[in-house]
C-alpha positions, -999 to 999 in steps of 0.1 A, spaced: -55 -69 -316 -42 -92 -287 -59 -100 -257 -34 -80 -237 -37 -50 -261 -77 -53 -258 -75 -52 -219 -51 -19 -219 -75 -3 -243 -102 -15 -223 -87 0 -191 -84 33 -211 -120 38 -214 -127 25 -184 -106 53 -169 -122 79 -193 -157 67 -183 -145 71 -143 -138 105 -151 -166 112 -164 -192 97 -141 -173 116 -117 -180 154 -136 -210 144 -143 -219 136 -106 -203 171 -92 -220 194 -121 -257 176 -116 -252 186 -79 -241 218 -86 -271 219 -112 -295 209 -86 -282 236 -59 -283 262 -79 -315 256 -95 -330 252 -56 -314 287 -51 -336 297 -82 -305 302 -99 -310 280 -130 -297 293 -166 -320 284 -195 -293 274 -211 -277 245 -194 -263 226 -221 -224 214 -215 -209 243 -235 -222 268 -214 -201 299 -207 -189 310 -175 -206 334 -158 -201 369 -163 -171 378 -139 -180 408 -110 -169 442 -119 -138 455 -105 -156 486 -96 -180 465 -73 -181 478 -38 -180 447 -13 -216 444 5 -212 455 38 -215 419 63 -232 439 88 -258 450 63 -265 418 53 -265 401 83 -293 427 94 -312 421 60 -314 384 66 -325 388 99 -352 412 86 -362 384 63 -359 355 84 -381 376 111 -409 380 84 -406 342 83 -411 334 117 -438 364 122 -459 340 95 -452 307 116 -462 323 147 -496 339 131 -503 299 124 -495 284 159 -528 281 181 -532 278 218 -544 246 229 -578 244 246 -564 224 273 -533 246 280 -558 278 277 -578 260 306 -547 256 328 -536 289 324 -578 305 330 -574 282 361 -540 292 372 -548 331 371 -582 317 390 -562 304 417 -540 335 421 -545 354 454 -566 391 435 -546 416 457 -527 446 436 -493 432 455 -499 401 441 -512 409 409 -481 431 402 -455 405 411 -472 379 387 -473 407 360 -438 418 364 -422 377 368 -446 370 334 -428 400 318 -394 387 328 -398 349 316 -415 365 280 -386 393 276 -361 359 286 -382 341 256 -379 370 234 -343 374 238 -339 333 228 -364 339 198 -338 372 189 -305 346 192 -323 319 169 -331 345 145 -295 360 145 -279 324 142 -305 310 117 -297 345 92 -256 337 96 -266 300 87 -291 313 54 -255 340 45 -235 313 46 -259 289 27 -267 316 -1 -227 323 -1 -221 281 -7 -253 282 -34 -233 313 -49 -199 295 -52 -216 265 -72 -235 288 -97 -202 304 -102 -187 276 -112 -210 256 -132 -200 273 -162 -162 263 -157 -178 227 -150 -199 224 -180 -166 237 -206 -147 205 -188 -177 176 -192 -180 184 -226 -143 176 -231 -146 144 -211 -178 137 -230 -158 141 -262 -127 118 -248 -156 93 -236 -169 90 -273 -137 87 -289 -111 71 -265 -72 78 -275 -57 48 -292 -34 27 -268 3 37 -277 13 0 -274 -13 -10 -302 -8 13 -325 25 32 -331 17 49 -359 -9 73 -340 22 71 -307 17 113 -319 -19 117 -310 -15 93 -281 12 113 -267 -8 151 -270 -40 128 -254 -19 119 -224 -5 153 -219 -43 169 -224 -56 143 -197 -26 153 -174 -30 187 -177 -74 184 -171 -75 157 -144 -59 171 -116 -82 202 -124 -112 181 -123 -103 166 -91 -97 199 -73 -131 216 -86 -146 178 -76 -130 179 -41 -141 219 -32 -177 211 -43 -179 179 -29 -161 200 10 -190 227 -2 -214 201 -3 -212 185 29 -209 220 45 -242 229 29 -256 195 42 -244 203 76 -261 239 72 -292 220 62 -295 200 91 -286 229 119 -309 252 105 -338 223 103 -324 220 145 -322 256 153 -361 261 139 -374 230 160 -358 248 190 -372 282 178 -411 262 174 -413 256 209 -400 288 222 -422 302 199 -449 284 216 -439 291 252 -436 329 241 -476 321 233 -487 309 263 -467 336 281 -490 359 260 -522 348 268 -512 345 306 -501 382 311 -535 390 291 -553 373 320 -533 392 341 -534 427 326 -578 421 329 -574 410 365 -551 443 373 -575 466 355 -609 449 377 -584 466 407 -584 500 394 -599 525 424 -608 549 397 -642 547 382 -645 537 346 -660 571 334 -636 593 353 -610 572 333 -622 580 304 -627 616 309 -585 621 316 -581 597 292 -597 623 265 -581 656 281 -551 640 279 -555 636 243 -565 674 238 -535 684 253 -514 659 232 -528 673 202 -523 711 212 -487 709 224 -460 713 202 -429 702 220 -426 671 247 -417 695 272 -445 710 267 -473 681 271 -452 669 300 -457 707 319 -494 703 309 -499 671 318 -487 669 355 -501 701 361 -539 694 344 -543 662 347 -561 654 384 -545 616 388 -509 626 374 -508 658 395 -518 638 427 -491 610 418 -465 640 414 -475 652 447 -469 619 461 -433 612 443 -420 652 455 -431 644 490 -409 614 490 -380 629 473 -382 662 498 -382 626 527 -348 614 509 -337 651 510 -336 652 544 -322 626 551 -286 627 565 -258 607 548 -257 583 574 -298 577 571 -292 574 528 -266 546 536 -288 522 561 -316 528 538 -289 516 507 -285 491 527 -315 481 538 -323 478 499 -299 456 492 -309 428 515 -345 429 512 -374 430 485 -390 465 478 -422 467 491 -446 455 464 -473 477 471 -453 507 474 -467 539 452 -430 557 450 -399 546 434 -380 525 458 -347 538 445 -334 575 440 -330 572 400 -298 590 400 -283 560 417 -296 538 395 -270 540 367 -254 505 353 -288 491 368 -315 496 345 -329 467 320 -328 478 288 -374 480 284 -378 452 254 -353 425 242 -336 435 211 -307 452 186 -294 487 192 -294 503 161 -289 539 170 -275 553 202 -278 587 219 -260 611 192 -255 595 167 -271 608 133 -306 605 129 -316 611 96 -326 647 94 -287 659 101 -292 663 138 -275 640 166 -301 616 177 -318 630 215 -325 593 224 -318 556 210 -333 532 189 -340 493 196 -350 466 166 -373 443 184 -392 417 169 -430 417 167 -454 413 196 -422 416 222 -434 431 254 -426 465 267 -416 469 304 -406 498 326 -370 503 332 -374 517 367 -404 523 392 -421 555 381 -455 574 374 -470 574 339 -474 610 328 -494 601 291 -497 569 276 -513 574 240 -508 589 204 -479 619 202 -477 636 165 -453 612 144 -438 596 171 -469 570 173 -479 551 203 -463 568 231 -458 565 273 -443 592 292 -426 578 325 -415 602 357 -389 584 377 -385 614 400 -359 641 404 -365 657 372 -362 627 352 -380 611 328 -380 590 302 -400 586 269 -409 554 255 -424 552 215 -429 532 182 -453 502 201 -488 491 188 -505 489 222 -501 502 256 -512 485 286 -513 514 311 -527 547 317 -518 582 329 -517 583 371 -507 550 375 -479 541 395 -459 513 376 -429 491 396 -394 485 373 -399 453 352 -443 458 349 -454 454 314 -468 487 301 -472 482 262 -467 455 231 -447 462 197 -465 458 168 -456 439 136 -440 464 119 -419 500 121 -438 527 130 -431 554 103 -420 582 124 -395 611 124 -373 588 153 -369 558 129 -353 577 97 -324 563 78 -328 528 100 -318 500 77 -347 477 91 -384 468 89 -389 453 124 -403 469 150 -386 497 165 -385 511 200 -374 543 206 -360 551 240 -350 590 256 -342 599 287 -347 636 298 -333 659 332 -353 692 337 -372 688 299 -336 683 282 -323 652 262 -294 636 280 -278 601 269 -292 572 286 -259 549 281 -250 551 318 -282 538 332 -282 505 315 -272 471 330 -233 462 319 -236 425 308 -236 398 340 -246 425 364 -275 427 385 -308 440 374 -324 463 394 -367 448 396 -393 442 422 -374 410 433 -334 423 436 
């Protein structure tokens, strides 16, 4: 064989050897993604077969669904992380001497309660967006880890025929004309397989940097998420301090507390409807029925009024803070509508009449929250019950006045008691971990937390839709 001849075949191999340090490069990564996926066959071996192709009679998966599942998982996630994160002594000492510096007055009290609720709901609703973003980054991950295990069948039929080439390179047609035959069908089978090889090599290797660009935006979205996390903590442990400071201020004797506290639990567990503990609460309990007295003295006030009077006093509301002390709503509800905060950060999974999972139209709606977000009145009002009701757990009944009121349920803890007057934006329970089995979260597609919201006129359901705050407008709290 000539030198020249030698070189040519030389170049041959070469080329076959390129080709396949190049499959062999894309199929390890794909190997090594889908294996980190758990994805891994036993059988890896080059002559693998492709992978079972989807039935035609597969319905799609719904992205809606799946978006909500991987929230639901990355939640479960972050509920662990947060379990592990401990307060510093040193920032528990500032916050013990902060609350020690405050000025102990009910006023006061109230307006550091109701600005700790806002800046934790504000924290909460940041900890809701990275989980959202951070499930759209693990769906399009787990589509990209897909796509490779897919194809590594498809890969591994197309390295075993490079490794075969590699072995036993085609004679050079120059050298040896009597094999110019099998020379010629090589050259077509290479032209026919390369250009394959370098599209499959040029989607994974596109795939590949888009799943390294995931990698590092989730890694960034978490190391956000950690220190809102952490705020969301301190935030915690501050309104505790507060909530213990309110409660020292309570002009109602511990024992006396406890008594309504019990009858209001008889009467919970003998009615059988909510408009029926409602009637028997305001009428037998002696701190609700005085707080109704109270709110119907004011209303009979705004009744009076004449138009001209109703406008200077709408007015007059506009352009200055609501007196913080005040024991009335400062608002008539009914002109509250597009004004109200919705009471915890979180999805809307079921709206006033929709279906609820018995066959009925649902009487209220239904927010996924996540767990430990804080609860906070929409509006100023008078807490009817706060306690157990039958399957709808955890429960606090609110009286905004003029027939209204509205019915909070599904949270682990409540942080107020029947007779107290509460101002819009005061934290008045805490969600719990978990969903609250209950006849109000049937057929939800979630395990978060669920807060279930209705709004009743005169002891019927009506749909709560028009009282809520349209995006970018104001909120109606102590300080608007």
């Amino acid at each position: 064989m000539t030198s020249r001849a030698r070189s040519f075949a030389d170049r041959r191999k070469a080329h076959a050897a390129g080709l396949l340090s190049a499959a062999l490069l894309v199929l390890g990564s794909t190997m090594i993604a889908a294996d980190h996926a758990g994805a891994q066959a036993p059988d890896a071996a080059p002559n693998v077969q492709p992978a079972a192709p989807v039935p035609a009679a597969a319905a799609p998966e719904d992205p809606s669904t799946a978006l909500r599942e991987k929230r639901d998982e990355v939640g479960r996630e972050l509920q662990d992380l947060s379990q592990t994160l401990k307060l510093s002594e040193q920032k528990a000492t500032e916050l013990q001497q902060g609350i020690a510096a405050l000025e102990k007055t009910a006023g006061s009290l109230r307006e550091a309660l109701i600005e700790s609720a806002t800046r934790r709901k504000d924290l909460e609703k940041a900890i809701a967006a990275s989980e959202t973003k951070l499930a759209e980054y693990g769906l399009r991950e787990d589509g990209i880890r897909k796509s490779f295990h897919e194809r590594r069948g498809t890969l591994a039929e197309v390295l075993a025929a490079l490794q075969r080439m590699g072995r036993n390179p085609p004679p050079a047609l120059l050298v040896s004309p009597d094999d110019a035959l099998a020379s010629v069908r090589t050259a077509i089978l290479l032209g026919a397989v390369v250009p394959g090889i370098r599209k499959e090599t040029d989607e994974l290797a596109s795939d590949l940097h888009d799943l390294a660009s995931l990698r590092v935006s989730i890694q960034s979205e978490k190391t956000t998420l950690l220190a809102t996390l952490q705020s969301r903590q301190e935030e915690e442990r501050r309104m505790d301090l507060l909530l213990v400071e309110n409660d020292k201020l309570s002009r109602k004797s511990a024992a006396q507390l406890e008594e309504e506290r019990r009858h209001s639990e008889d009467l919970a567990k003998k009615a059988v409807s909510l408009e029926g503990l409602i009637g028997s609460l305001e009428n037998e309990i002696a701190s609700v029925r005085e707080a109704m007295d109270v709110a119907r003295l004011e209303e009979e006030k705004r009744r009076q009024q004449t138009e001209e009077q109703r406008q200077r006093a709408r007015d007059l509301a506009a352009t200055t803070l609501p007196d913080k002390n005040r024991i009335a709503p400062a608002y008539s509800f009914a002109e509250l509508k597009s004004k109200l905060e919705l009471p915890a950060a979180g999805e809307i999974l079921r709206r006033f009449g929709d279906p609820d999972g018995t066959g009925h139209p649902a009487k209220g709606m239904v927010i996924a929250s996540s767990a430990g977000s804080v609860v906070t009145a929409p509006a100023d009002a008078m807490v009817v019950y706060a306690g157990e009701f039958r399957s709808y757990g955890q429960m606090v009944i609110l009286n905004t006045g003029e027939g209204y009121h509205i019915v909070l349920s599904g949270m682990d803890r409540v942080n107020t008691r029947a007779g107290k007057f509460v101002l819009s934006g005061e934290p008045i329970a805490v969600m719990g971990e978990k969903r609250v089995a209950s006849a109000t979260a049937l057929a939800l597609e979630t395990d978060r937390p669920t807060l279930y919201i209705e709004f009743r006129k005169d002891g019927t359901s009506v749909d709560s839709r028009p009282w809520w705050v349209e995006q970018n407008s104001g909120k109606v709290r102590n300080d608007t």
